[in-house]
Backbone bond lengths (Angstrom), bond angles and torsions (degrees), N, CA, C in turn:
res aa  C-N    CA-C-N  psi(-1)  N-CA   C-N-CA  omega(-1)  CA-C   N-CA-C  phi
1 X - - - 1.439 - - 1.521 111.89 -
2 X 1.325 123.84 -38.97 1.669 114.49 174.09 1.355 107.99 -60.99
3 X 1.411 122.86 -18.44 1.357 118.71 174.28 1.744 113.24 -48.58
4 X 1.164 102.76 -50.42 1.832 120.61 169.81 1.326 101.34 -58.83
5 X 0.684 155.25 -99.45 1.660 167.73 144.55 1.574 103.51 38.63
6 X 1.337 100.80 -61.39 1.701 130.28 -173.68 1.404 98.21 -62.54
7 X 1.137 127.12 -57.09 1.717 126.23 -171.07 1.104 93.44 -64.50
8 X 1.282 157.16 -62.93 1.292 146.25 -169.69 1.377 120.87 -29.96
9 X 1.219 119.46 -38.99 1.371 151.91 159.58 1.722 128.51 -61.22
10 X 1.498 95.59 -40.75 1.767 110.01 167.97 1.628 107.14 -62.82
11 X 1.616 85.53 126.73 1.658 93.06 170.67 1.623 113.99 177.00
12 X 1.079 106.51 116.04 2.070 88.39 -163.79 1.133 93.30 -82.20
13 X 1.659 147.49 4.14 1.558 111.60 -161.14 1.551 73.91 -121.63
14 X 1.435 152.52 -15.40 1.636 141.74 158.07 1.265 88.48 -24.01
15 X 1.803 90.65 146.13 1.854 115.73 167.52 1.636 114.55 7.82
16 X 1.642 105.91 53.00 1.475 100.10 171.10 1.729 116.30 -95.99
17 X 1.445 116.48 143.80 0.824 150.86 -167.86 1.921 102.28 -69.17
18 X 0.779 101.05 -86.44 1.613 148.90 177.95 1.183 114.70 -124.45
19 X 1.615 106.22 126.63 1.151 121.08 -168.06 1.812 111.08 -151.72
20 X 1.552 101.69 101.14 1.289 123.89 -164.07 1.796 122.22 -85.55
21 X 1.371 112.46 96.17 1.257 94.99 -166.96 1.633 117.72 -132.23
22 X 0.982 118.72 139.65 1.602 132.55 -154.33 1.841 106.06 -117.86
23 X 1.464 105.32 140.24 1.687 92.04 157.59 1.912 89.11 -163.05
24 X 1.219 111.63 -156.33 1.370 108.64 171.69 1.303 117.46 -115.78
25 X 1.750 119.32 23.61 1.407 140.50 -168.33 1.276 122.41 -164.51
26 X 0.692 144.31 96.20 1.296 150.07 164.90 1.763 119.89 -80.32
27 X 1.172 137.15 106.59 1.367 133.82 150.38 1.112 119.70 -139.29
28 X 1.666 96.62 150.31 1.634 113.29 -149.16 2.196 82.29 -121.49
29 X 1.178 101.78 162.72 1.534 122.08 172.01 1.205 111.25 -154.96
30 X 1.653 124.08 97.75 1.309 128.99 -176.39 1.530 106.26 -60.87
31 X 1.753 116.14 -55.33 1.367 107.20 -177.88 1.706 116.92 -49.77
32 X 1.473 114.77 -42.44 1.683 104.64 -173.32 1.563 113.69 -76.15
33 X 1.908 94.33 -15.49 1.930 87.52 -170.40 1.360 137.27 66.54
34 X 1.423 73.44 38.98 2.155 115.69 -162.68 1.748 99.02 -116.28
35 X 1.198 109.08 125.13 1.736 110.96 146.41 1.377 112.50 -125.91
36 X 1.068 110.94 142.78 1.555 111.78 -161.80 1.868 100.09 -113.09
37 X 1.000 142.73 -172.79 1.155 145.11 -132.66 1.290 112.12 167.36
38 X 1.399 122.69 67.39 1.836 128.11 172.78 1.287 129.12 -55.23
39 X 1.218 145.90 157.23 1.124 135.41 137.24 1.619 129.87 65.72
40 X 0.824 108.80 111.00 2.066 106.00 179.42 1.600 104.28 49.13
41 X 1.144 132.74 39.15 1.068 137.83 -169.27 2.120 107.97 -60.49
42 X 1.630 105.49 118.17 1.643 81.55 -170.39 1.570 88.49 -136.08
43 X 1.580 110.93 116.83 1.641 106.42 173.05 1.327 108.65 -103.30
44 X 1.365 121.07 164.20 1.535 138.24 -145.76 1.608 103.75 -139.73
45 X 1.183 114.82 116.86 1.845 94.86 154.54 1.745 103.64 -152.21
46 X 1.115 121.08 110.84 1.209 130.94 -158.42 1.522 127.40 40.62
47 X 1.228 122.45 -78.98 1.643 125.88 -179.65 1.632 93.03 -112.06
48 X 1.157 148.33 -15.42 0.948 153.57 -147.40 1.825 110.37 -113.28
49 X 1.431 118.88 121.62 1.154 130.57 179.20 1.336 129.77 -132.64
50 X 1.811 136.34 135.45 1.181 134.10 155.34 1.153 112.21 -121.92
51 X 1.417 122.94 155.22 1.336 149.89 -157.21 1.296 113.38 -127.71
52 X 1.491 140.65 110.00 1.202 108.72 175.57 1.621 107.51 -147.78
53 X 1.380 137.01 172.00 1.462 106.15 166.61 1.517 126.27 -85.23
54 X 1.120 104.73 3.01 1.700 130.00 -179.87 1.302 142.47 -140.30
55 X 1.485 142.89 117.06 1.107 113.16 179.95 1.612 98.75 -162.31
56 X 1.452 105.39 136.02 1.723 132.27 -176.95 1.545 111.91 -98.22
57 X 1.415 116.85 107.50 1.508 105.62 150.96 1.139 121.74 -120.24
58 X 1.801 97.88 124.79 1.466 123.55 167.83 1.422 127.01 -42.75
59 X 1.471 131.86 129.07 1.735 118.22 154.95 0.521 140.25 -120.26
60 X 1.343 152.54 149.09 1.336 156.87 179.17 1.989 117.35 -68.11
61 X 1.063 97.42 156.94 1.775 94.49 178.31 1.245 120.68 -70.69
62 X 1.689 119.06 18.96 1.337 117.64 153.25 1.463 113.33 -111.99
63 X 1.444 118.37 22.81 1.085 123.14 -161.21 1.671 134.32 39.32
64 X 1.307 87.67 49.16 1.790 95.31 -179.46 1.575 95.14 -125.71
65 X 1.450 111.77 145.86 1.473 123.98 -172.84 1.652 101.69 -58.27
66 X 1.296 115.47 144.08 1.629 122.07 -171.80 1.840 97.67 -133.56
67 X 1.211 113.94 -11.47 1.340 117.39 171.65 1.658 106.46 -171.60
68 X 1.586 103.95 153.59 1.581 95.92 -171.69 1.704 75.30 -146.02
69 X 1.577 112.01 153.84 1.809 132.96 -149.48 1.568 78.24 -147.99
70 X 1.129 135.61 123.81 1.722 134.85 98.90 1.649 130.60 -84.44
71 X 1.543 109.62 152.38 1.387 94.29 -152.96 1.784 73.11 -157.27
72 X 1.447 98.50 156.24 1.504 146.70 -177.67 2.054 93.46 49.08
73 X 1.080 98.89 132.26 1.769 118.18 162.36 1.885 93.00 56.70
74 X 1.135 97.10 70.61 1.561 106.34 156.95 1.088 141.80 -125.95
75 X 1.998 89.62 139.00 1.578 89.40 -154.73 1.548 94.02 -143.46
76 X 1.778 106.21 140.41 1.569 107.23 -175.52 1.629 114.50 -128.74
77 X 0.808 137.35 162.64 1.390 133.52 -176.48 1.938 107.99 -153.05
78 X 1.548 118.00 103.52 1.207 125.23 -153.29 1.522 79.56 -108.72
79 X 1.725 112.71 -179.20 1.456 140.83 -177.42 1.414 88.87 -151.53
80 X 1.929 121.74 108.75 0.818 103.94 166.56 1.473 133.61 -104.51
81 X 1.152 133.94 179.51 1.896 106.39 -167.42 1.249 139.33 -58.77
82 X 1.637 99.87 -13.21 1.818 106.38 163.64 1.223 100.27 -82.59
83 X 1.474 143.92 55.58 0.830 115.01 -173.95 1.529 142.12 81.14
84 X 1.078 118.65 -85.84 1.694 145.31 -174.77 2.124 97.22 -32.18
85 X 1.454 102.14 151.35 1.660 131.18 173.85 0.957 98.90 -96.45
86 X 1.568 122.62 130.05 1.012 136.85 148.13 1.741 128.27 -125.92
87 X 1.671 99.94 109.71 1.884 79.10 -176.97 1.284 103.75 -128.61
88 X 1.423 129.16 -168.67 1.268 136.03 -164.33 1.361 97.80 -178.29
89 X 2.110 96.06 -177.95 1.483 93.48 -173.49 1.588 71.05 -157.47
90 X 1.531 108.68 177.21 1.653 119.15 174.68 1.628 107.28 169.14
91 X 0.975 133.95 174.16 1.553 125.47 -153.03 1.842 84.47 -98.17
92 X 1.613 109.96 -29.97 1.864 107.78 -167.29 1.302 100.19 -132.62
93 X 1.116 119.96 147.49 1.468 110.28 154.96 2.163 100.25 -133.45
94 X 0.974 92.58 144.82 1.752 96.08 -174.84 1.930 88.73 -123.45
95 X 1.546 109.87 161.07 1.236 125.24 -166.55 1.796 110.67 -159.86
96 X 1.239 105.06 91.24 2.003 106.05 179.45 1.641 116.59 -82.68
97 X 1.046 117.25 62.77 1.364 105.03 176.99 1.202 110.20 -19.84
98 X 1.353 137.88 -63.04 1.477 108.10 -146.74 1.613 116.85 -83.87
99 X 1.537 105.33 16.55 1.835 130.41 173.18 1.360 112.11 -81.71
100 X 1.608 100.14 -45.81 1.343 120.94 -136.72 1.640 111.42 55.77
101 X 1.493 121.03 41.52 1.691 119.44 170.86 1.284 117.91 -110.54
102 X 1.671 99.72 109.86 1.863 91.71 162.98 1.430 114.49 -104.43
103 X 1.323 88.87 160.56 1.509 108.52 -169.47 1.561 111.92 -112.35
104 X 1.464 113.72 98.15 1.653 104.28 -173.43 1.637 119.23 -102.17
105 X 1.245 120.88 88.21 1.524 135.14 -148.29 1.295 104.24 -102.40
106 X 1.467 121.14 115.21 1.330 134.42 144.76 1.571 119.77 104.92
107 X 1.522 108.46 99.15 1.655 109.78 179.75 1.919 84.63 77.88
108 X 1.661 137.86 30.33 1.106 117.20 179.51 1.683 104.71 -81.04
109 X 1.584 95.02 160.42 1.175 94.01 -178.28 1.942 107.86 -152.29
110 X 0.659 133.41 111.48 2.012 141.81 -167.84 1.634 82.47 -106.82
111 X 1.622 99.15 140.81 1.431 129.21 173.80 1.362 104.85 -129.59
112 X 1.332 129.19 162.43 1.602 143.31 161.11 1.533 92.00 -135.68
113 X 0.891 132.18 87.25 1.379 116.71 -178.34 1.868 135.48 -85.03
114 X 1.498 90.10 7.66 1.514 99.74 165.35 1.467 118.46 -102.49
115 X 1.499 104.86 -1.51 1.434 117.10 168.19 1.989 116.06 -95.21
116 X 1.055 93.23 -22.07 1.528 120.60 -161.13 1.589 91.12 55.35
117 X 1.366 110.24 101.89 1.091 102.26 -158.71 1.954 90.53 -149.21
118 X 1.641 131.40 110.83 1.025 127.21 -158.55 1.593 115.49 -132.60
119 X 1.408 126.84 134.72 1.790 118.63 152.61 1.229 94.74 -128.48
120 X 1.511 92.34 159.08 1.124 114.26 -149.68 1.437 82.52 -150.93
121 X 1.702 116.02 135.24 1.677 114.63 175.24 1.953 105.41 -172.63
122 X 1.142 126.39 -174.27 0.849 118.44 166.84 1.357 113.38 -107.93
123 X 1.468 118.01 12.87 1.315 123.65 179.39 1.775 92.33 169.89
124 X 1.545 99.79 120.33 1.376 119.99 155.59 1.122 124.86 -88.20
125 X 1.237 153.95 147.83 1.605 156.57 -156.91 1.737 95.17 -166.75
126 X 1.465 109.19 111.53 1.560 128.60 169.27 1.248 92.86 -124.63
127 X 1.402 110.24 132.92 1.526 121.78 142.73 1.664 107.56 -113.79
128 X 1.003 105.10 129.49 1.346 119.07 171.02 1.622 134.87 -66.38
129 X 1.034 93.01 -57.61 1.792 105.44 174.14 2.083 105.03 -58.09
130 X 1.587 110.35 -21.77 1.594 91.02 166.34 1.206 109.82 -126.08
131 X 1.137 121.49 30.91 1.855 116.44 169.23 1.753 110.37 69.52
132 X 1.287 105.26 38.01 1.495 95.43 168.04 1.301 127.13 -134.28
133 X 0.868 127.83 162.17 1.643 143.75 169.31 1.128 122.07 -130.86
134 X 1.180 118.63 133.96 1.847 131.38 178.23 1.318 88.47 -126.09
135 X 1.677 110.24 144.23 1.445 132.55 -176.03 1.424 103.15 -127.46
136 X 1.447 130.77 109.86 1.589 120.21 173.96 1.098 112.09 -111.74
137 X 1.132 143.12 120.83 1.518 131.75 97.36 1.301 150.31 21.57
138 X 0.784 132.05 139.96 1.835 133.67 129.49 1.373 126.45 -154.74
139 X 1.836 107.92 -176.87 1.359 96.39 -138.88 1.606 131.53 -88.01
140 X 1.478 96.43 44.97 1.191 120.81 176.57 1.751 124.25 -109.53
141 X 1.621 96.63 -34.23 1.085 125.56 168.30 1.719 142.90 -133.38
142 X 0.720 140.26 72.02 1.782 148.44 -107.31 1.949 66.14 -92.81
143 X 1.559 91.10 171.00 1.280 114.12 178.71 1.565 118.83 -92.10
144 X 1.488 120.88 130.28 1.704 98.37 -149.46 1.842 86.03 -129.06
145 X 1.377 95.89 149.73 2.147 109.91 177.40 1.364 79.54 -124.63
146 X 1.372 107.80 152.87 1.609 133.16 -157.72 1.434 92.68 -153.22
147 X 1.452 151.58 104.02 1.126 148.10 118.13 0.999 148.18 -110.54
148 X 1.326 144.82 167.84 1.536 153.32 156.41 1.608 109.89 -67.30
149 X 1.201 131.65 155.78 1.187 152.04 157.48 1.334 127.02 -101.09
150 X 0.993 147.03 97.42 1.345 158.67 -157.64 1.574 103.76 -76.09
151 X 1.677 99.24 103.33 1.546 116.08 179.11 1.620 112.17 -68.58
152 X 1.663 99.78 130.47 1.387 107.05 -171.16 1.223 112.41 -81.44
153 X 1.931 131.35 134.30 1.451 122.94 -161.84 2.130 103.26 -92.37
């Protein structure tokens, strides 16, 4: 269950500092308020990393990101402030700042791996700012929680 807890918390672009990001393309479109993100796409923000082969951020008419898209072979690996690893992978992951909601869509999958600690869904949905998580499914693959229980000494 802190595994849940912990994602609430996952997020590389939260209270970032510096924020390091690489691809083999870059294009920007002031009229659509689009930057686009080619190729080997690899973002950075302190201990915290995603990987993806794609990724779009949206803006708003003050030019501040209003939604951010990675797309095909994604994969992230956070440090969250207790400490604890958390990574995953999923075909999309979407991110609304002004929600605090990500959206982890397709084949998703969140690890803690010193907990062995797992979800598993066809789409995760955290919003942060109210403490929730929805885990979906479908009916090929039901939505699965994987944990340990912490033996009492």
């Amino acid at each position: 269950m802190k595994l849940l807890i912990g994602i609430l918390f996952f997020g590389l672009f939260m209270f970032a500092d510096e924020i390091e990001v690489s691809a083999q393309e870059f294009i920007g479109d002031e009229k659509k308020r689009l930057t686009q993100l080619k190729g080997n796409v690899e973002i950075k923000r302190a201990g915290d990393r995603l990987t993806a082969n794609e990724a779009f951020v949206y803006l708003d008419a003050n030019n501040r990101p209003n939604k951010m898209q990675a797309l095909g072979n994604v994969h992230f690996w956070f440090n969250l402030k207790d400490g604890r690893k958390i990574e995953g992978e999923s075909n999309e992951a979407l991110y609304f700042p002004d929600t605090q909601e990500y959206q982890i869509v397709g084949n998703a999958i969140v690890k803690e791996e010193a907990k062995n600690n797992v979800v598993r869904g066809d789409k995760i949905i955290v919003r942060h700012n109210e403490g929730y998580i929805n885990i979906i499914g479908n009916e090929k693959k039901p939505a699965r929680l994987i944990f340990k229980l912490d033996k009492e000494e």
